[in-house]
Every structure is written in C-alpha cells, then in structure tokens.
C-alpha positions in Angstrom: 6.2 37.7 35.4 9.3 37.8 33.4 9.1 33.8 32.8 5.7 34.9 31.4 6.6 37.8 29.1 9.7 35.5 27.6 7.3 32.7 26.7 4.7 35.2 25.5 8.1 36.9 23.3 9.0 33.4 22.2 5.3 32.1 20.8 5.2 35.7 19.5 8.3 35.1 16.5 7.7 31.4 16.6 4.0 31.0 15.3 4.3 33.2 12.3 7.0 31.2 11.1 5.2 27.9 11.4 2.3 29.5 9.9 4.0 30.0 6.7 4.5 26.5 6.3 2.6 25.8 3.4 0.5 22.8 2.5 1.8 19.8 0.4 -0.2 19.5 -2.7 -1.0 17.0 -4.9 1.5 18.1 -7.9 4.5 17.9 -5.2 3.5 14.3 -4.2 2.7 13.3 -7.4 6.3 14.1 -8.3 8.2 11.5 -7.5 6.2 8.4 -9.8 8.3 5.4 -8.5 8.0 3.6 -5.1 9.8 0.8 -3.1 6.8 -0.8 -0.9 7.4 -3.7 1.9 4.1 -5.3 2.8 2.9 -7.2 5.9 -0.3 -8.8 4.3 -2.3 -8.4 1.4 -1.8 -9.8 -1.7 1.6 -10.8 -1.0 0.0 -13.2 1.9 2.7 -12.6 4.2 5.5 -10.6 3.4 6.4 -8.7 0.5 8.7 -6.3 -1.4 7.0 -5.2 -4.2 8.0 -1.8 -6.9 4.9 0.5 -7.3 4.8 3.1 -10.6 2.2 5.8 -11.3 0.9 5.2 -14.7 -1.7 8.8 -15.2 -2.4 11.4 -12.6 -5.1 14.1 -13.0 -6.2 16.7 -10.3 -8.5 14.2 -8.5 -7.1 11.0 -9.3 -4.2 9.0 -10.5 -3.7 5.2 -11.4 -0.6 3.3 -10.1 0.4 -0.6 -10.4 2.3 -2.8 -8.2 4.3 -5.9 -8.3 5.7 -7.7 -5.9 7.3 -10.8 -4.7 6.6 -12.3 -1.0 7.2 -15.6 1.2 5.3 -17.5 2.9 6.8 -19.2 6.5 4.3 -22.0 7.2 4.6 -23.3 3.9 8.0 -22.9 2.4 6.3 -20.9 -0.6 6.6 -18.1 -2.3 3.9 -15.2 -4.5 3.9 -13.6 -6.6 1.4 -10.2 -6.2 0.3 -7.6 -8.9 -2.7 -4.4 -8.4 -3.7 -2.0 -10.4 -5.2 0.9 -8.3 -7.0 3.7 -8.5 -6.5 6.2 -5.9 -8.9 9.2 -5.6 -7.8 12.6 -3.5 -6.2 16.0 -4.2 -3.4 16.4 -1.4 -1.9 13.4 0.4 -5.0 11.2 1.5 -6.1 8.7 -1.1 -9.3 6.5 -1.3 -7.8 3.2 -3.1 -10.0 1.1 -5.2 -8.5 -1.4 -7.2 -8.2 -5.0 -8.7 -5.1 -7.5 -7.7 -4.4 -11.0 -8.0 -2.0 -13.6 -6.6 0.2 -16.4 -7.9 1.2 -19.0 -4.8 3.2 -21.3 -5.3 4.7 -23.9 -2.3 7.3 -26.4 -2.2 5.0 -28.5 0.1 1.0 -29.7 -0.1 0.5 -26.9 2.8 -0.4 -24.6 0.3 -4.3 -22.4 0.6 -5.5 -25.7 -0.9 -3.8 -28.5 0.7 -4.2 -31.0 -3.0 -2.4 -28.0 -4.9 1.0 -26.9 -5.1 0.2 -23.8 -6.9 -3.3 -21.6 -7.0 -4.0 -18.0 -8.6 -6.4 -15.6 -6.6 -8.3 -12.5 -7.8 -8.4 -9.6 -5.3 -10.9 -6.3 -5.0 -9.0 -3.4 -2.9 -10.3 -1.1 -1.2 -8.2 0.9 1.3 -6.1 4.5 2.1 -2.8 5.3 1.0 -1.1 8.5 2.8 2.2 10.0 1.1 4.0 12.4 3.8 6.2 15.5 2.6 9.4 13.2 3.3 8.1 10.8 0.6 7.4 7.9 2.8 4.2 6.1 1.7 1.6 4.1 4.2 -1.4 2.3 3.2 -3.7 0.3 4.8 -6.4 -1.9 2.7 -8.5 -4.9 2.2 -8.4 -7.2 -0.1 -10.0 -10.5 0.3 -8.5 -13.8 -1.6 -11.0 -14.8 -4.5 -9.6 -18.3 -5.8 -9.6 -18.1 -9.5 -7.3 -21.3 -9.9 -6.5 -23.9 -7.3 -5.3 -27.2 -9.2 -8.5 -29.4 -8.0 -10.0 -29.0 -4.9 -12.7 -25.9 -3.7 -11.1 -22.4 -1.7 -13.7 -20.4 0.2 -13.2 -16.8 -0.5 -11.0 -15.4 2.2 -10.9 -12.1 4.0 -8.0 -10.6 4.2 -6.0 -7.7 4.8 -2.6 -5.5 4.3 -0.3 -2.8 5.6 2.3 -1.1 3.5 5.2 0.9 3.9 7.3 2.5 1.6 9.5 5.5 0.0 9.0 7.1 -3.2 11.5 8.6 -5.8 
C-alpha cells in the first residue's frame, strides 16, 4: 500500500512538470539557417557531405539549397550534388518538394554510362525532413536520376533514393 501511495506521490509532482514542456515551433527551428548534412544516397549517389542554407522562410513554408560533394567506391569517382527545396510545414515535420541535379565524374569507364567518363543528371525530390529540438536534422526522400548529359551513349531514368543526417547552426 505504501509502494503504491509513493508512486501515486511521485507521478503526482512529476506530470505537471513534463506537462509544461512546451512545443517546438517553427520560428525556434527556423533559427538556426545553416546545416552540415552527411548523405547515404540521393543525389550524392553514394556518400556525401554536403552544406545546406535556408534562403526564405514564411509561416508555412521555407526554401533551402544544398551542395554537396560525394564518392563513389565501385568506380573510383566522385559528384558533385546541388537541390533547391521547398519544404512545406509549420513545426518540425516538412513535406520536401524540390529539383537537384548531379555532376559524376569517374576515373574509370565504370561510370552510370560505361562509354562516359563524366554525365550530369536532373533530379525531382520529394521526401520528409524532421528538425528535433537539439538541432539534428533527418530526411528521408526520393529522387530518381534523370540523365540530362552522358557523353554518347543512352541512361534509363533511374530510381533512386536517400537518407540524411545532419546538425544545424
């Protein structure tokens, strides 16, 4: 009965104080307009580090652009990413919709088109992006590879996908 009582005490004093926590809103997290962003995927094709910057925010919305610099393993090469995205939401969820494109280049002929040492690809994004109250950043979004330029030879469009995390300040 005691054990009872002291837990019944305990939640008592503790759950007013958590209730006051307040919510995170969109002014806070728009704050900080500068991220550091490592990417598994995406435009970067494999792995990338890339520097993010909002450009605008309003209530509902605001723009950013990325770009970034990644490797390749299989082929010894190297991209070179850019997005500009619009991210839609008032706390810290955000639709993405965007445009980004892609500059490989390889030191082999193991490139996306195996007659071209270089190619350019045009990307449409669509994805989330979630900033948490300890300014870490994760976003998850597709973004299929359109070949715009591929020195010769024809590249299917390919689907394609990407994970980010990162930290804001």
């Amino acid at each position: 009965m005691k054990k009872t009582a002291l837990i019944f005490l305990v939640l008592l004093f503790t759950l007013p104080v958590l209730a006051q926590k307040k919510k995170l809103t969109h002014n806070e997290v728009l704050q900080r307009k500068n991220s550091i962003i490592l990417t598994l995927g995406g435009n970067g094709i494999f792995l990338s580090l890339s520097y993010d910057r909002v450009l605008a925010a309003k209530p509902g919305f605001f723009v950013d652009a990325n770009v970034g610099l990644g490797f390749i393993p299989m082929t010894g090469g190297t991209s070179f990413s850019h997005q500009l995205v619009f991210n839609l939401g008032k706390r810290t969820g955000f639709l993405m919709l965007g445009v980004g494109g892609t500059y490989l280049w390889s030191k082999s002929d193991a490139s996306v088109c195996t007659k071209a040492k270089t190619s350019y690809h045009l990307s449409p994004i669509v994805g989330w992006k979630k900033i948490f109250r300890s300014h870490l950043l994760f976003t998850v979004y597709a973004s299929p590879l359109i070949p715009v330029y591929a020195r010769g030879c024809y590249n299917p469009v390919i689907p394609y996908g990407g994970a980010s995390f990162g930290y804001t300040f």
